[in-house]
N, CA, C and O atoms as a Tinker XYZ file with bonds, in Angstrom:
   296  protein
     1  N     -6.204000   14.250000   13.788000    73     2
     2  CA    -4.857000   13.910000   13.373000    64     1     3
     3  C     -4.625000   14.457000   11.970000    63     2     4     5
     4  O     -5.382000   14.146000   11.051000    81     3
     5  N     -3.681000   15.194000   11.814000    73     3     6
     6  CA    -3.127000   15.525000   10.303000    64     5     7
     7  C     -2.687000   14.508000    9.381000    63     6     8     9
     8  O     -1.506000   14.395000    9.710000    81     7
     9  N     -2.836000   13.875000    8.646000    73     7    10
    10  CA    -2.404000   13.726000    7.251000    64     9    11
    11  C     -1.354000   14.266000    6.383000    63    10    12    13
    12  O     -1.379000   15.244000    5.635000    81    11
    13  N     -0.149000   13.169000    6.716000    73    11    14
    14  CA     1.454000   13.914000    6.421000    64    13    15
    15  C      1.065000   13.231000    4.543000    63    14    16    17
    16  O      1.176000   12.048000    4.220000    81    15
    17  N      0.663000   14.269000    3.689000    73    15    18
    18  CA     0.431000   14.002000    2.338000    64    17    19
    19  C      1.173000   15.021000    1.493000    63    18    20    21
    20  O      1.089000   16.234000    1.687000    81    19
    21  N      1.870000   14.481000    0.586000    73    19    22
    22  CA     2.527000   15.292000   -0.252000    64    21    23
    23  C      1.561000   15.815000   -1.651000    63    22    24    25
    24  O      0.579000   15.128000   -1.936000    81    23
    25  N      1.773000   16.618000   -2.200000    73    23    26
    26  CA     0.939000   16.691000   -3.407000    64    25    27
    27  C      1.380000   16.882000   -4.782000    63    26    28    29
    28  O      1.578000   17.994000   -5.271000    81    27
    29  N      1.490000   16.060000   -5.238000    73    27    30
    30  CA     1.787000   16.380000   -6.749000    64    29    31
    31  C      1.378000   17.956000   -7.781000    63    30    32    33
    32  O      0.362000   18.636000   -7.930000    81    31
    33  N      2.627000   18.003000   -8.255000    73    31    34
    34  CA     2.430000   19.628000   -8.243000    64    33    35
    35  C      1.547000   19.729000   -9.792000    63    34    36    37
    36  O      1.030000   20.764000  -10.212000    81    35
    37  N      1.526000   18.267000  -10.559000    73    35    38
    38  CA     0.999000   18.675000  -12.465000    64    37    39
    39  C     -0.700000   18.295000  -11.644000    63    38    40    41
    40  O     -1.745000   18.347000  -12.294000    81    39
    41  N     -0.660000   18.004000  -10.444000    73    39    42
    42  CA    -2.344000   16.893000  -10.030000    64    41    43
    43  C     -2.514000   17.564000   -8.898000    63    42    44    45
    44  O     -2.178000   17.037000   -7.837000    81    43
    45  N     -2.939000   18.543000   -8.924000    73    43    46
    46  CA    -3.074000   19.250000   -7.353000    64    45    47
    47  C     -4.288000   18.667000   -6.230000    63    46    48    49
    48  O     -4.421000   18.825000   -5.016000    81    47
    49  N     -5.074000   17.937000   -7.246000    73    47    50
    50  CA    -6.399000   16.514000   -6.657000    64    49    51
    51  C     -5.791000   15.341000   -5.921000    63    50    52    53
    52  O     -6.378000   14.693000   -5.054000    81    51
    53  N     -4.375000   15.099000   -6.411000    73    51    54
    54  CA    -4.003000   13.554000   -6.363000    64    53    55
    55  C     -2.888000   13.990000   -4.816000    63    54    56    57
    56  O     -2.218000   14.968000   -4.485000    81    55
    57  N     -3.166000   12.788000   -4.286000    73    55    58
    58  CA    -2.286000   13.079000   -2.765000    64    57    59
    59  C     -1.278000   11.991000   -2.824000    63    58    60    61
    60  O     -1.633000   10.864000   -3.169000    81    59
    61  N     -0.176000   12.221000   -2.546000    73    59    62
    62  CA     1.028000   10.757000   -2.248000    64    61    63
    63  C      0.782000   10.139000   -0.959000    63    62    64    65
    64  O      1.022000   10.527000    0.185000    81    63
    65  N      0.062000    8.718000   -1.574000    73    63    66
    66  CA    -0.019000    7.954000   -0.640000    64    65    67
    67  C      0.904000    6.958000   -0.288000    63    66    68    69
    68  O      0.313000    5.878000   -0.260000    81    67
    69  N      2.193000    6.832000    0.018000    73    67    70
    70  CA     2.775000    5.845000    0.466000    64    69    71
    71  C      3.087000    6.073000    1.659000    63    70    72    73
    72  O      2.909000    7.137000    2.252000    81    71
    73  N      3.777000    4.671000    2.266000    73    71    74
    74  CA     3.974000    4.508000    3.326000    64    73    75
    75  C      4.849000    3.998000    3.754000    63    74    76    77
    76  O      5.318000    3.390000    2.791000    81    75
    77  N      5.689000    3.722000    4.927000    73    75    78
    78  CA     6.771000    3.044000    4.857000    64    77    79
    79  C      6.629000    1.566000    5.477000    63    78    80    81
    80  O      6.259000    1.596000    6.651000    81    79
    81  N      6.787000    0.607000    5.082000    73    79    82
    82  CA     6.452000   -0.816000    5.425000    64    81    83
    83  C      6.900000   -0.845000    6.888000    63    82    84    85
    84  O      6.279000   -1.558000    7.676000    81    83
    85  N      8.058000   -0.031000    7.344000    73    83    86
    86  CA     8.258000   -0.526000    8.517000    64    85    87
    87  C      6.873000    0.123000    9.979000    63    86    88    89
    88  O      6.739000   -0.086000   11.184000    81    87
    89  N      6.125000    0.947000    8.919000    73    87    90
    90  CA     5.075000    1.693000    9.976000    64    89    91
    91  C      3.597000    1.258000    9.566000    63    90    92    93
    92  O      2.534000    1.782000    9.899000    81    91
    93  N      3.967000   -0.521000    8.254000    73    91    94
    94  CA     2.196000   -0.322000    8.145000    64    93    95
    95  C      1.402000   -0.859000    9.291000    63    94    96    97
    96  O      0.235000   -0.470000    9.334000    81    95
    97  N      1.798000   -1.668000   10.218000    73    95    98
    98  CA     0.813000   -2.095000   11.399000    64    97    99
    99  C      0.203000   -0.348000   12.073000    63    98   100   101
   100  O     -0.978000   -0.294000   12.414000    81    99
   101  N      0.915000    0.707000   12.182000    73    99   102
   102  CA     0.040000    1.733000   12.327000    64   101   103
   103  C     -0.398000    2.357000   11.558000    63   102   104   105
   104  O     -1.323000    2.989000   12.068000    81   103
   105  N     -0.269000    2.617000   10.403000    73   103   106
   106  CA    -0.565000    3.002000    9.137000    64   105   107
   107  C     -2.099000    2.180000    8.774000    63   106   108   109
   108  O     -3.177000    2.776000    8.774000    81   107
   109  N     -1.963000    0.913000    8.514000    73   107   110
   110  CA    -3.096000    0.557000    7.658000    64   109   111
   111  C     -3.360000   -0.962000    8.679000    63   110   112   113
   112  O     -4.086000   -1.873000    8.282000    81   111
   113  N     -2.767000   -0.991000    9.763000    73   111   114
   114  CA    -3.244000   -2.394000   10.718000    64   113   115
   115  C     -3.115000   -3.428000   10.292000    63   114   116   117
   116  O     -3.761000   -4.308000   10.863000    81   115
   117  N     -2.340000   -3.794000    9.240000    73   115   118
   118  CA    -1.403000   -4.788000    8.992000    64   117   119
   119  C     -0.024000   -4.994000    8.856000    63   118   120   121
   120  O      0.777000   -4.196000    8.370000    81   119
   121  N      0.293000   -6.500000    9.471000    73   119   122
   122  CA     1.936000   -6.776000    9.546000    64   121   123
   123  C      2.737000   -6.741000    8.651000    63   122   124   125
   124  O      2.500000   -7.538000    7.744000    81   123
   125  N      3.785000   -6.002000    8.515000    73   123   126
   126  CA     5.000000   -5.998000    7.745000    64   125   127
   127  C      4.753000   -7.445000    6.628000    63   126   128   129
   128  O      4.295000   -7.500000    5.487000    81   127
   129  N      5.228000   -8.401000    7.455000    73   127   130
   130  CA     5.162000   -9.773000    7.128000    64   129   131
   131  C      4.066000  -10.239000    6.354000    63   130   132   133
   132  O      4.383000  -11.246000    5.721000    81   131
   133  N      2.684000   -9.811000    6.138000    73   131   134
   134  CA     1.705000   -9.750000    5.301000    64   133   135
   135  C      1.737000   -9.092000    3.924000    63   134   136   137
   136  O      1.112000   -9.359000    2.898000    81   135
   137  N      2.822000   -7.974000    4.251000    73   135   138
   138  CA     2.356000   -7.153000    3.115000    64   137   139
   139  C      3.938000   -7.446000    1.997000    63   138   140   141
   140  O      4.142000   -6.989000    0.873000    81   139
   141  N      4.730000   -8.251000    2.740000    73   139   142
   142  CA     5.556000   -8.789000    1.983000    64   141   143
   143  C      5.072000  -10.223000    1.095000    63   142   144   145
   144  O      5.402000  -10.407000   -0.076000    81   143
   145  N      4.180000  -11.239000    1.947000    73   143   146
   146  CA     3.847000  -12.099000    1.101000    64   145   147
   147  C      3.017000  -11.276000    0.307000    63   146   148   149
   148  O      3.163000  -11.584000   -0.876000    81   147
   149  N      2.114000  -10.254000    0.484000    73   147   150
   150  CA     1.276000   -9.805000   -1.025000    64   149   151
   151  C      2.124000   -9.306000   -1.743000    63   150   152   153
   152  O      1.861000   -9.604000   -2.908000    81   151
   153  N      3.311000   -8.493000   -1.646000    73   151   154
   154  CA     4.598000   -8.349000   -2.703000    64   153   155
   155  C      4.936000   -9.539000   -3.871000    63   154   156   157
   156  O      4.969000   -9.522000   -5.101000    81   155
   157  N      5.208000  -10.749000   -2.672000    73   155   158
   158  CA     5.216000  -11.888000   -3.656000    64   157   159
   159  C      3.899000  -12.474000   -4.868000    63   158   160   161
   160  O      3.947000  -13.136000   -5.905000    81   159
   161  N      2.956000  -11.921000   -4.195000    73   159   162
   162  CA     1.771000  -12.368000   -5.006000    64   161   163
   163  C      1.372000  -10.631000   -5.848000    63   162   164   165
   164  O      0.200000  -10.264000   -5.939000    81   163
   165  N      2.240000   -9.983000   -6.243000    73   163   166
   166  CA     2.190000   -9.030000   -6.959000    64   165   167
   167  C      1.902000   -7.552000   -6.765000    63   166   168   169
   168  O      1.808000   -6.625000   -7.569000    81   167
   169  N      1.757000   -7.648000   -5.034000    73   167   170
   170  CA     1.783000   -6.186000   -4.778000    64   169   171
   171  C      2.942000   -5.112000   -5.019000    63   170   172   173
   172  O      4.037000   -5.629000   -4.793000    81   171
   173  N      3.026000   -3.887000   -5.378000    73   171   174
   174  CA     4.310000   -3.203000   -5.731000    64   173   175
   175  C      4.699000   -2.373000   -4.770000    63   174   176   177
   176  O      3.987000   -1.580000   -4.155000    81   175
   177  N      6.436000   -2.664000   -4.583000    73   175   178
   178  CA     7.100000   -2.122000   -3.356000    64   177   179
   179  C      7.620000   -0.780000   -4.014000    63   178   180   181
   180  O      7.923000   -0.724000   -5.206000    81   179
   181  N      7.709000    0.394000   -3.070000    73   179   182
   182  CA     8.564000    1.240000   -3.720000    64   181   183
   183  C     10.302000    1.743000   -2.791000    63   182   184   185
   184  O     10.390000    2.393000   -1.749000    81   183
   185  N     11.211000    1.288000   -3.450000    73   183   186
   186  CA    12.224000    1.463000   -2.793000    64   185   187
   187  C     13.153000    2.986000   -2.999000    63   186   188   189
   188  O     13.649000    3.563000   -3.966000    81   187
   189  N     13.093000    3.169000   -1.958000    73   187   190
   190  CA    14.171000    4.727000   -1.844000    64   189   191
   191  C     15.570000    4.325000   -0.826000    63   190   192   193
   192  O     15.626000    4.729000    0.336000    81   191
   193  N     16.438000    3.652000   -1.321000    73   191   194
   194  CA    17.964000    3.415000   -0.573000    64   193   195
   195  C     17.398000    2.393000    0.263000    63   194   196   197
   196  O     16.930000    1.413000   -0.316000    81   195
   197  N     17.343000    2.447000    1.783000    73   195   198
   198  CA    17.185000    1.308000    2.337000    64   197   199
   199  C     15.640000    1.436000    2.730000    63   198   200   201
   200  O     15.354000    0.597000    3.584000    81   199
   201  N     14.712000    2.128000    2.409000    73   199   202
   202  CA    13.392000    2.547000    2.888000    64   201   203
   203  C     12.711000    1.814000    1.511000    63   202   204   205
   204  O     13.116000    1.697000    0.355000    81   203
   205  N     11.159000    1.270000    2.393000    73   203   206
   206  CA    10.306000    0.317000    1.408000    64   205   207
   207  C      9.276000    1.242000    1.573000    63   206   208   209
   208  O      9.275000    1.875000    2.629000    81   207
   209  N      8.369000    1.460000    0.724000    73   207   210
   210  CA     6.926000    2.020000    0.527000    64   209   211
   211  C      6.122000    1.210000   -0.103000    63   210   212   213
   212  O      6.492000    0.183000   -0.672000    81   211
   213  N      4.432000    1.816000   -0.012000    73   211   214
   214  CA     3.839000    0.669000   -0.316000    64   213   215
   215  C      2.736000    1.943000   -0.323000    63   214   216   217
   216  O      2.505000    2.727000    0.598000    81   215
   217  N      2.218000    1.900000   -1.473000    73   215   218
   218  CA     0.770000    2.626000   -1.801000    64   217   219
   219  C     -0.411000    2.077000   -0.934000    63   218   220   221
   220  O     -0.784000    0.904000   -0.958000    81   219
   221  N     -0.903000    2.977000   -0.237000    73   219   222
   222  CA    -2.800000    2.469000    0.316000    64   221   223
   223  C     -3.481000    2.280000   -1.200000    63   222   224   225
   224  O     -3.978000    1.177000   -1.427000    81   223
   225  N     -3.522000    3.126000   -2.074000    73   223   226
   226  CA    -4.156000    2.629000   -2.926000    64   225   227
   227  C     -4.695000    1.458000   -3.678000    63   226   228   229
   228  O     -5.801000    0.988000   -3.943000    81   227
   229  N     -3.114000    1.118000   -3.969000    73   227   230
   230  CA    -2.470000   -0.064000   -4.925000    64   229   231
   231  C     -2.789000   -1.187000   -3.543000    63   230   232   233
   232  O     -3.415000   -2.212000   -3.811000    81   231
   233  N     -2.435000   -0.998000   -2.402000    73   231   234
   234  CA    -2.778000   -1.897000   -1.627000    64   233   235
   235  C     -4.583000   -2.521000   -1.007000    63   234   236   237
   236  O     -4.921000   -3.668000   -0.712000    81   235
   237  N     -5.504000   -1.082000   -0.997000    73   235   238
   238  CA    -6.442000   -1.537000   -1.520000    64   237   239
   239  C     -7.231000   -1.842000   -2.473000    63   238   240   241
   240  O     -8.435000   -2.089000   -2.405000    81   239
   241  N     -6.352000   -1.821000   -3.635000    73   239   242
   242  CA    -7.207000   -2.620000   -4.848000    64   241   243
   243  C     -6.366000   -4.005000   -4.677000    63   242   244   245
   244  O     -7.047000   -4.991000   -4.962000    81   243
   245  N     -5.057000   -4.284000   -4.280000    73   243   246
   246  CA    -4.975000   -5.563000   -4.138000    64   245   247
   247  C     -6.210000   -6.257000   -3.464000    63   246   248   249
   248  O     -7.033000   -6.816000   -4.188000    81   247
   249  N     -6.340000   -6.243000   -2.330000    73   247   250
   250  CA    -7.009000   -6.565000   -1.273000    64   249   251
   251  C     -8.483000   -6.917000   -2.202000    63   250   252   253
   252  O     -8.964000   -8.038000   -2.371000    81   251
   253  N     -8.908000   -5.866000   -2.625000    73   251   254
   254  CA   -10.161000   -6.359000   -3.602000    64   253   255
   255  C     -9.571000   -6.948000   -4.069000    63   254   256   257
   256  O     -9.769000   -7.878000   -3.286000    81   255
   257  N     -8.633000   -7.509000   -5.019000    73   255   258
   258  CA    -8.934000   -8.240000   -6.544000    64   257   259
   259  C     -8.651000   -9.285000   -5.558000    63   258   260   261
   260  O     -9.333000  -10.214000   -5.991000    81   259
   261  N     -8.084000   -9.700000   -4.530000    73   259   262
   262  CA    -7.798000  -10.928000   -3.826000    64   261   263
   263  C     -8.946000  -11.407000   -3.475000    63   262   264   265
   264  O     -9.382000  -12.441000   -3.980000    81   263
   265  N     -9.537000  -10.783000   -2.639000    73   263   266
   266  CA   -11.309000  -10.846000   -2.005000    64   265   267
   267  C    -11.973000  -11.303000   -2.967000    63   266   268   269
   268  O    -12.987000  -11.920000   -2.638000    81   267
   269  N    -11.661000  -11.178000   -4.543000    73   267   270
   270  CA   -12.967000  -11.341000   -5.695000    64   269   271
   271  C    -12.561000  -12.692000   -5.813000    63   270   272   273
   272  O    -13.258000  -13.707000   -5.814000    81   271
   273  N    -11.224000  -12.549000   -5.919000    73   271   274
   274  CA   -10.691000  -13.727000   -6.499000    64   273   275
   275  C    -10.798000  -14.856000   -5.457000    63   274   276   277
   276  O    -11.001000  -15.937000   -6.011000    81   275
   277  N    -10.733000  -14.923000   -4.278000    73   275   278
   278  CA   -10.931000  -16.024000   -3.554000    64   277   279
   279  C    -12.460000  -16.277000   -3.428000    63   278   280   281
   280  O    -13.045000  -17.329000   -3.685000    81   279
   281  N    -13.092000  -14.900000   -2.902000    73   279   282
   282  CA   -14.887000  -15.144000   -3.255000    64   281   283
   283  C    -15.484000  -16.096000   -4.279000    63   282   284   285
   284  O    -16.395000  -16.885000   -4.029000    81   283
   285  N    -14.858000  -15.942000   -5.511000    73   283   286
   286  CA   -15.211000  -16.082000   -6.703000    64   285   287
   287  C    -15.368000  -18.010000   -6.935000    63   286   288   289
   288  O    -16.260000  -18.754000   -7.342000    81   287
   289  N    -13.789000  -18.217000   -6.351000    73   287   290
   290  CA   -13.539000  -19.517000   -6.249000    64   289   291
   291  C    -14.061000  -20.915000   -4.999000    63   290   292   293
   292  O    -13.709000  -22.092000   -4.917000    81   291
   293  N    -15.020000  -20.082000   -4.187000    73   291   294
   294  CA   -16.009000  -20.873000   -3.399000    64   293   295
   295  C    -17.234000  -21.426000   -3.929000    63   294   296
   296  O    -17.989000  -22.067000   -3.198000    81   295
């Protein structure tokens, strides 16, 4: 499968990872509805008119600092 990645033209290393919320259950195998409550708990949305994005990146370092942070507190 190809990899629809854009590339930053000053970072020719760095790939644009977003995604559109309405495609992350195939994208990254989680529900819309999940990745809006992590919005509320500080994940960052990116909006273009009526379209939402959402970094894999930024979304897996959420996911860690959540994991540490609940780990942490057992």
């Amino acid at each position: 499968m190809k990899s629809n990645q854009l590339i930053d033209s000053h970072n020719i290393g760095a790939g644009f990872d977003l995604f559109r919320l309405s495609k992350a259950k195939e994208v990254v195998g989680l529900c819309y509805n999940t990745l809006r409550k992590f919005n509320a708990e500080g994940l960052p949305f990116y909006r273009a008119g009526k379209a939402v994005f959402v970094s894999k990146a930024e979304l897996a370092a959420f996911i860690r600092a959540k994991s540490a942070k609940e780990g942490g507190s057992r």
